[in-house]
C-alpha positions in Angstrom: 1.3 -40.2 -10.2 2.4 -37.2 -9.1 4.5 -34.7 -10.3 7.5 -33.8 -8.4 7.5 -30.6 -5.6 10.8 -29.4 -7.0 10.3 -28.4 -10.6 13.2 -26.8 -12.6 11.9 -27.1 -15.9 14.7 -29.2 -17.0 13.4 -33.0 -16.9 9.0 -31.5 -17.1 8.7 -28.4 -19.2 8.0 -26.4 -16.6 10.3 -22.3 -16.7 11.0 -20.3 -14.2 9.7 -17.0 -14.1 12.1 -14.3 -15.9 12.7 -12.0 -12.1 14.2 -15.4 -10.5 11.1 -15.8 -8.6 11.1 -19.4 -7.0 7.7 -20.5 -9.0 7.8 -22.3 -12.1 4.9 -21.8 -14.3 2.2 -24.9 -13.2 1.3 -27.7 -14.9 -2.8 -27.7 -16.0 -4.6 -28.0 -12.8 -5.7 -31.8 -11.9 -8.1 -33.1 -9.9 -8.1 -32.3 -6.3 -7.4 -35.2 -4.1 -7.9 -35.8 0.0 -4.5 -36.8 1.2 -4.9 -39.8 3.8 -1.3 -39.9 5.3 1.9 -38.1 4.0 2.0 -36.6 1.0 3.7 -39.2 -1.2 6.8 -38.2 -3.4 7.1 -38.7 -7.3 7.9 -41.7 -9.2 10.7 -39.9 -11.1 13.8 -38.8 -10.4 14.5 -35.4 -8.5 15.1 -32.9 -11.3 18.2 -31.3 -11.5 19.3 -28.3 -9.3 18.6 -24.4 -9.9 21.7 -22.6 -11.1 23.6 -21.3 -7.7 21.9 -18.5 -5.6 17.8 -19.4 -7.1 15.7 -21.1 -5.1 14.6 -24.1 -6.7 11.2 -24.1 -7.8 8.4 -26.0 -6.1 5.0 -27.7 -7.3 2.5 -26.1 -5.9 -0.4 -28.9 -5.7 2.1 -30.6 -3.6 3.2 -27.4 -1.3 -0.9 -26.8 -1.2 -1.3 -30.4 0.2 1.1 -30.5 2.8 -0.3 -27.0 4.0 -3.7 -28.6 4.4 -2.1 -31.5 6.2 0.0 -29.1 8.5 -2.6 -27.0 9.4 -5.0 -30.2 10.4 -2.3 -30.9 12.6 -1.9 -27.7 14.0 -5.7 -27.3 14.6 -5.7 -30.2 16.9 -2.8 -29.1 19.0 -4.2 -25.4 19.5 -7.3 -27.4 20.4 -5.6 -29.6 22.6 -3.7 -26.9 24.7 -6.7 -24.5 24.1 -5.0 -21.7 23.4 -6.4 -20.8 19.8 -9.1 -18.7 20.9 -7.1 -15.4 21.7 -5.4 -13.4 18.6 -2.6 -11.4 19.8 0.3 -10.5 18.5 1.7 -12.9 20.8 -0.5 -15.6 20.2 -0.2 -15.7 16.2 3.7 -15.6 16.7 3.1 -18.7 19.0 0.9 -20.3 15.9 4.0 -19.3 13.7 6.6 -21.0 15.5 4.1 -24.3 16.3 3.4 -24.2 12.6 7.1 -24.5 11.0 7.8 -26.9 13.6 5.1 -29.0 12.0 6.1 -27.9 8.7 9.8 -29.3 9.2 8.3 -32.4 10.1 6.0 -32.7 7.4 8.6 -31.8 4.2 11.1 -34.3 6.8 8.6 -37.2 6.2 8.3 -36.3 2.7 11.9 -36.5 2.0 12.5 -39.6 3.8 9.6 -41.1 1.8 11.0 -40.1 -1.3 14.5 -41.1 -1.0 13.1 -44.7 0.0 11.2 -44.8 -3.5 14.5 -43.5 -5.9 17.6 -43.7 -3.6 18.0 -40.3 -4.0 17.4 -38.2 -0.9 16.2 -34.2 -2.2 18.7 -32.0 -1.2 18.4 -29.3 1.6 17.8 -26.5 -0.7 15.2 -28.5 -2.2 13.5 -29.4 1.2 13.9 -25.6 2.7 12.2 -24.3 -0.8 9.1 -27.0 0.1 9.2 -25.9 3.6 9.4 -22.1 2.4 6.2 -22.2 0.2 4.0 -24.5 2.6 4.9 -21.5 5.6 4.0 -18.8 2.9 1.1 -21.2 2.2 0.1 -21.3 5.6 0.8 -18.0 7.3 1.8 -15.6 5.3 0.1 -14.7 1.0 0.8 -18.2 -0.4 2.4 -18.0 -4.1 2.2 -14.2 -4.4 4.9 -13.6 -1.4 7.8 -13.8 -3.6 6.6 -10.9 -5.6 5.6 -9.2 -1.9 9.2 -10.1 -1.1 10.8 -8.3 -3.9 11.8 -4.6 -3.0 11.9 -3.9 -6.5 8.2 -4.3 -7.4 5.8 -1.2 -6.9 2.5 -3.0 -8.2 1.1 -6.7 -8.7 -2.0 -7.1 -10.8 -3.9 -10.2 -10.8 -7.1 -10.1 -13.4 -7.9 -13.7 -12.1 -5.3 -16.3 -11.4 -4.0 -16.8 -14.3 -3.3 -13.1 -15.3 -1.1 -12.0 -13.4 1.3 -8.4 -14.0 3.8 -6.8 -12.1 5.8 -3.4 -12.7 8.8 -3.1 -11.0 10.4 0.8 -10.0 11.5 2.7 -13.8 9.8 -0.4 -15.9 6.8 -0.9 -17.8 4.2 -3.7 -16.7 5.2 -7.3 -17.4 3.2 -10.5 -17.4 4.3 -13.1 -14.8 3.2 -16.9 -13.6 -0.1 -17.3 -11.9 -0.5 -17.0 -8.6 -3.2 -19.8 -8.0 -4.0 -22.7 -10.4 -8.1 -22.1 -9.8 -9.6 -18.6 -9.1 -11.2 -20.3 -6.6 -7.9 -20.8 -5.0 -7.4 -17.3 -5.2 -10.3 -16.7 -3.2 -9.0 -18.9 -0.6 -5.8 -16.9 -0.4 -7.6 -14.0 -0.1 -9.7 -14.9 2.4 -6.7 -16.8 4.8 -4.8 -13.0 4.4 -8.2 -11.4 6.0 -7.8 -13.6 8.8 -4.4 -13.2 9.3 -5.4 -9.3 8.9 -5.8 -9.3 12.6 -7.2 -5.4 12.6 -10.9 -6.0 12.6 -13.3 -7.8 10.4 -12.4 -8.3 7.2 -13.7 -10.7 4.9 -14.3 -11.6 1.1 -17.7 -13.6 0.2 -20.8 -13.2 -1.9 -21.9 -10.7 1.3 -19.0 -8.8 1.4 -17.6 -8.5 -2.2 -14.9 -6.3 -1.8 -12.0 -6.8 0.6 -9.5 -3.9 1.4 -6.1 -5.1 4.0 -2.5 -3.8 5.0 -0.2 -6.3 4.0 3.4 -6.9 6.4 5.8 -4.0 5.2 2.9 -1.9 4.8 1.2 -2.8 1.2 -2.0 -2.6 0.5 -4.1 -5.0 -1.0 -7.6 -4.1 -2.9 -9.8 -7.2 -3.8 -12.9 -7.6 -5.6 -14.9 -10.8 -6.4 -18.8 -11.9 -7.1 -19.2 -8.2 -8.8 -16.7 -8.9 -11.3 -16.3 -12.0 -13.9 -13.0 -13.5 -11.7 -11.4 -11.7 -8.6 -9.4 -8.8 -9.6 -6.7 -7.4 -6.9 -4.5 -4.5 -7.1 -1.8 -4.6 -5.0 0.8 -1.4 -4.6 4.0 -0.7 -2.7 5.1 2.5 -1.0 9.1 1.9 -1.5 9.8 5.2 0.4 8.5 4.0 3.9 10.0 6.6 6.5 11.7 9.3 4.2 12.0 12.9 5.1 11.9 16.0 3.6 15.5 15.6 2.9 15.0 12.2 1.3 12.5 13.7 -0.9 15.0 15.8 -1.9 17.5 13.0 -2.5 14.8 11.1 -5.1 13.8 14.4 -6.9 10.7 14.7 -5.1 10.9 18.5 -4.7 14.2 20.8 -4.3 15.7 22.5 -1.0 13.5 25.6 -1.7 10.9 24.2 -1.6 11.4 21.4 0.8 11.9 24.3 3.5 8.9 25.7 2.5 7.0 22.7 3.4 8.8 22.2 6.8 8.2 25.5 7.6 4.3 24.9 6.5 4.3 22.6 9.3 5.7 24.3 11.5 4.0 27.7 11.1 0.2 25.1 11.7 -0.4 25.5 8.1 -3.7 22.8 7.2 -2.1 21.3 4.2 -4.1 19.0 1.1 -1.9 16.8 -1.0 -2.9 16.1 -4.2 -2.7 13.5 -7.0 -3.6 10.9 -9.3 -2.9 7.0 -7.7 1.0 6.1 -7.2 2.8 9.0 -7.5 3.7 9.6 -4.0 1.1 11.3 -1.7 1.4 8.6 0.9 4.9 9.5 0.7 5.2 13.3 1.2 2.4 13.6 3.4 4.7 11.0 5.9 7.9 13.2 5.1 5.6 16.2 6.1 4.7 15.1 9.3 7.8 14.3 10.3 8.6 17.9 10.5 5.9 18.1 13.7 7.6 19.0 17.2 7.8 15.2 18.0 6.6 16.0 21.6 3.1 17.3 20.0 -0.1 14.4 20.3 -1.0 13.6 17.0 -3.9 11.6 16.0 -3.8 9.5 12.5 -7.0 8.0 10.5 -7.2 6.1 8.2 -9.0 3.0 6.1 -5.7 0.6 6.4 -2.8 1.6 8.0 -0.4 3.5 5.7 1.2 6.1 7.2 2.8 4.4 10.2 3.0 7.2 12.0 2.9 5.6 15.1 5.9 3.0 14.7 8.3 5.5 12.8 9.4 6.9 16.0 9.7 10.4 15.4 6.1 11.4 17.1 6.0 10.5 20.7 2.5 10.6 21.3 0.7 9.5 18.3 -2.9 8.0 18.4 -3.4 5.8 15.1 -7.1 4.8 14.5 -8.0 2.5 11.6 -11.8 2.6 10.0 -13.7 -0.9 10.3 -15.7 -2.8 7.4 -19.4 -4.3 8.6 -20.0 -8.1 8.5 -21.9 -7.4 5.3 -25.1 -8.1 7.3 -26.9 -4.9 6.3 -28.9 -2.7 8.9 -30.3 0.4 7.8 -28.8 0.3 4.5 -25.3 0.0 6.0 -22.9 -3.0 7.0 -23.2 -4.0 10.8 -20.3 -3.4 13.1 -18.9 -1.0 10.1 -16.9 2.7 11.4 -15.8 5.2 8.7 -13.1 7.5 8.9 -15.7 10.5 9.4 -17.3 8.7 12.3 -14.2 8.7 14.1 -13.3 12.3 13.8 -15.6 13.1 16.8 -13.7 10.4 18.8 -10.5 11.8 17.9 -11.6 15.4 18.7 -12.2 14.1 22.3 -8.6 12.8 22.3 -6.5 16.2 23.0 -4.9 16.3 19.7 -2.8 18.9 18.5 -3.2 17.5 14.5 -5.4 15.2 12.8 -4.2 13.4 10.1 -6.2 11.7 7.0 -4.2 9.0 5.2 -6.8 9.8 2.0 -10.0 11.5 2.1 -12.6 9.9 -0.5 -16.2 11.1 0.2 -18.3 12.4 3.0 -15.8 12.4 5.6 -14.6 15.7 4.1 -16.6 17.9 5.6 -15.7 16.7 9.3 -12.2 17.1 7.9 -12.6 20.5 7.1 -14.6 21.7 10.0 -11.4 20.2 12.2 -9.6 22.3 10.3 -11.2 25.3 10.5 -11.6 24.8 14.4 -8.6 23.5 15.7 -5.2 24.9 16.4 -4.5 24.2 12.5 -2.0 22.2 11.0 -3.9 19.5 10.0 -3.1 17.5 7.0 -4.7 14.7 4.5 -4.6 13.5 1.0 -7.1 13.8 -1.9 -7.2 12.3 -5.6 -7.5 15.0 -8.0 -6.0 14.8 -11.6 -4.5 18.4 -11.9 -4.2 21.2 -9.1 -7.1 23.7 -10.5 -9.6 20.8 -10.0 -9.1 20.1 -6.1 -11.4 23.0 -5.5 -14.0 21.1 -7.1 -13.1 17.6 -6.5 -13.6 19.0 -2.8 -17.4 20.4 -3.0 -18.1 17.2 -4.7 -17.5 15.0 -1.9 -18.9 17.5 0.6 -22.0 17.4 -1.5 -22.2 13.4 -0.4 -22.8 14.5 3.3 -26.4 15.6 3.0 -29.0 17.2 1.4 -28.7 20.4 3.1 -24.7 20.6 1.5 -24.8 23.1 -1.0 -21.7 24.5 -3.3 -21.9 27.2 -1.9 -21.2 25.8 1.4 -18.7 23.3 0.3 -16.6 26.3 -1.3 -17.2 28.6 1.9 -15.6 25.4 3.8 -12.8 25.0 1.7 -11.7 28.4 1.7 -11.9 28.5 6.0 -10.2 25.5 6.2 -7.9 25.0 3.8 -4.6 26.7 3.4 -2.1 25.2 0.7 -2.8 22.7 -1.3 0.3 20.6 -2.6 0.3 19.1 -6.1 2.3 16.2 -6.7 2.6 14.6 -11.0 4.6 11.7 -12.3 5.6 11.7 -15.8 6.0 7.8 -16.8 8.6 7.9 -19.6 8.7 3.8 -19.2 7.4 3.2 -22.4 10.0 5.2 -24.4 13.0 3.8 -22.4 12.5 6.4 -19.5 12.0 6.6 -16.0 9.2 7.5 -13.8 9.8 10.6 -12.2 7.1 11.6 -9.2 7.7 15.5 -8.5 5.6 18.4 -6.7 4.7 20.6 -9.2 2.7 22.9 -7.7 1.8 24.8 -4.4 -1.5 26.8 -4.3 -2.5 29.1 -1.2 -5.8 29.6 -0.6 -6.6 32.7 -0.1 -10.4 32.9 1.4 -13.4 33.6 -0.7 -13.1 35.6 -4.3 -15.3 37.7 -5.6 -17.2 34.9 -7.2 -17.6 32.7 -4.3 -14.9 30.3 -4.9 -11.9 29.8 -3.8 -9.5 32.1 -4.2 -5.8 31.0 -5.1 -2.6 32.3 -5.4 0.3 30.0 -7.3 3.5 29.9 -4.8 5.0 27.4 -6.5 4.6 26.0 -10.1 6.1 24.4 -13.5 8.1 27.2 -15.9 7.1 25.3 -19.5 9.3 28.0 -21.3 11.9 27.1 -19.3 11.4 23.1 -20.0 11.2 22.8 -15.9 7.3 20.5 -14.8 9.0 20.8 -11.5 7.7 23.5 -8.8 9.5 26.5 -8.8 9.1 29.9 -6.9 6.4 32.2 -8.7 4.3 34.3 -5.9 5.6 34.6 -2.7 2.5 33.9 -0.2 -0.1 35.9 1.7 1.3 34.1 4.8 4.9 34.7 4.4 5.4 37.1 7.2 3.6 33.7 9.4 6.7 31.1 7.9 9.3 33.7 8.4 8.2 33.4 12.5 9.3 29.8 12.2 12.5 30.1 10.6 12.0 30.3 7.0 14.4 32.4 4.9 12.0 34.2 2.1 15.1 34.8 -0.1 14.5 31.3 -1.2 11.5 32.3 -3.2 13.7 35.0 -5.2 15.3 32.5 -7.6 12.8 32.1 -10.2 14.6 28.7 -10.9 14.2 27.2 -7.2 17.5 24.9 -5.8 17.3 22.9 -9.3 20.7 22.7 -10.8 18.9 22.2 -13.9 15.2 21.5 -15.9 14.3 17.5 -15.6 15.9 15.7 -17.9 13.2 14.3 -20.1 13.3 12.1 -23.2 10.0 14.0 -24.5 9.3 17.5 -23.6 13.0 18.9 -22.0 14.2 22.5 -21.9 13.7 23.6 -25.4 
């Protein structure tokens, strides 16, 4: 027999998870069966109702075996009206509305059947969870869209299917229910969201071990499977998904001093690097940057997944967003076929009468392109860069420059950098989570490149940077720029940079490490 779709824990074991999440934690996986007809309902009782305002819980075996019958359905209508061939945005929102038709029907039969066998018809909450879970089954990421759904959770962590973490925004990673009952399963999800990708190939197989995709709401979603013991994915969350300047200000991000500063940065066609360690809000500042472009200017975006979304915000009128394309993982020439990288579209975009070009994150060769579009164009260019602290950009930089060839050289690299580049931007969190703290993401510094020292790096001048006597991490004034006399053109008032304490009312309120 089976077990019931609608689990509540109260009549089969089975919790809830802690965050309300509509999953109950599964029973040990059984043996997969063919269904023949309808899905046929349980010999007990339905189990007793969620408390008021949580959506009942739902067996997924049985959710996973109406969405195979569904979906056999709905393959042989598309085939019938032959109409399944195209995959526009149209089209899949045709699929969609076919499929939760079928999907009604299905859970409809379903019910019917089971108040036949215990004279006890589910109730519509029950019925609308069943439908609920076979749609996200079906079209959207299966048992993982609850946490997708939740605005609250930055990252989900699954170390196979059965391990499975979240963090949510000011709290430390917690263990949840598994997302899949087989990792195998997992691997099926994974491989239903690169179809349902719809911006190129993407795929996860033995061939292609490693799957990268934009999720809806603009996540993104890192997979790996065949290299590692079980598939591993990482999946992260930018909460702040169209903020400005003045919204950074709002979450602490950086102060009024220096959030004019930045704006005028822009304005004045300063080429900008943003740097960081993963999570703390590059993504976000380089989007609240670019907002501060003329919106009338034609601005071209790159990068591996969308992120930015530059081009749906509605600020930039004329924005040209190109996305970089994984191979087939047939290999020709020691590289996937049908595969286009971020630095093989730069030429493209430099044909496309762009004012700015725009990296979402720069992570090997395609750095020197970058730079030499920087040190051509009509600047104020801008891209992101994982670096752990601000004095190593410099070298994080002639690193990946030294992956475009053998005739790179440091020396070169470091020429390159110091023509191109003009501030990089520093942005730290300090996670005070485990002591009962928050996370707080903050620029702390802003370095001007200043051309070439005298011993062929870099040269740098600190414009903006953490006061530890003072107990303030957070950027504040120190040297006013090289450049000022440029920003002051565009509006900026240089009086700002005279308070050695910036527009912050006071240091950061920390639990370890405040003003002394």
């Amino acid at each position: 027999m089976r077990a019931s779709p609608l689990n509540t824990g109260a009549t089969s074991g089975v919790g809830t998870d802690p965050a309300g999440l509509p999953w109950g934690t599964p029973q040990p996986p059984r043996p997969q069966q063919t269904p023949t007809g309808p899905v046929r309902p349980a010999a007990h009782a339905v189990a007793a109702l969620q408390p008021v305002g949580v959506r009942p819980a739902v067996d997924p075996q049985v959710a996973r075996e109406l969405k195979r019958q569904v979906a056999a359905e709905l393959h042989q209508q598309l085939s019938r009206l032959n109409d399944g061939s195209t995959d526009t945005e149209a089209d899949r929102a045709g699929r969609r509305q076919r499929g939760r038709a079928l999907i009604e029907e299905a859970v409809a039969r379903w019910s019917d059947a089971y108040a036949q066998t215990h004279g006890i018809p589910p109730t519509r909450e029950q019925d609308r969870a069943l439908a609920e879970a076979v749609f996200d089954l079906l079209f959207r990421a299966g048992r993982l869209q609850p946490y997708l759904d939740d605005p609250e959770i930055e990252n989900i962590l699954i170390n196979g299917c059965d391990d499975v973490w979240i963090s949510k925004v000011h709290q430390p990673l917690r263990q949840v229910p598994p997302v899949a009952d087989t990792d195998e399963e997992l691997v099926e999800l994974l491989q239903d969201l690169a179809r349902q990708h719809g911006g190129g190939e993407r795929s996860l197989s033995t061939a292609s071990p490693t799957l990268a995709l934009r999720l809806e709401g603009g996540m993104r979603l890192q997979a790996l499977t065949e290299v590692t013991p079980r598939p591993y994915v990482a999946i992260r969350r930018h909460r702040v998904a169209s903020a400005s300047l003045a919204d950074l200000v709002g979450l602490g991000t950086v102060d009024p001093t220096l959030a004019a500063f930045l704006a005028a940065a822009i304005r004045a066609r300063k080429n900008v690097v943003i740097t960081g360690t993963q999570g703390v809000g590059k993504t976000s500042l380089l989007r609240a940057m670019a907002a501060e472009i003329p919106p009338d200017e034609r601005v071209g975006t790159l990068e591996s997944e969308f992120e930015l979304w530059l081009h749906t915000l509605g600020h930039l009128r004329q924005v040209v967003p190109m996305e970089a394309r994984e191979g087939n993982g047939e290999r020709v020439d020691g590289r996937a076929a049908g595969e286009l990288t971020i630095g093989e579209l730069i030429p493209a975009a430099l044909r496309m009468t762009l004012s700015r070009i725009i990296v979402g994150e720069v992570r090997s060769a395609e750095v020197v392109p970058m730079l030499r579009v920087m040190t051509n164009g009509e600047g104020g260019s801008m891209c992101t860069l994982h670096a752990r602290g601000p004095q190593m950009v410099v070298d994080r930089i002639a690193e990946l420059c030294l992956e475009y060839g053998a005739h790179m050289t440091d020396t070169l690299a470091y020429r390159l950098t110091a023509n191109a580049v003009d501030f990089i931007v520093h942005v730290t969190m300090v996670d005070e989570t485990a002591v009962g703290g928050r996370r707080h993401r903050f620029v702390s510094h802003v370095l001007e490149v200043t051309g070439l020292g005298e011993s062929g790096r870099p040269a740098m001048n600190t414009v903006f940077g953490p006061r530890p006597d003072l107990g303030e991490p957070r950027a504040v004034p120190h040297t006013p720029p090289n450049c000022l006399d440029d920003l002051r053109r565009v509006g900026f008032d240089a009086g700002l940079l005279q308070s050695a304490y910036g527009s912050w009312g006071s240091p950061l309120n920390l639990r370890i490490g405040g003003p002394r």
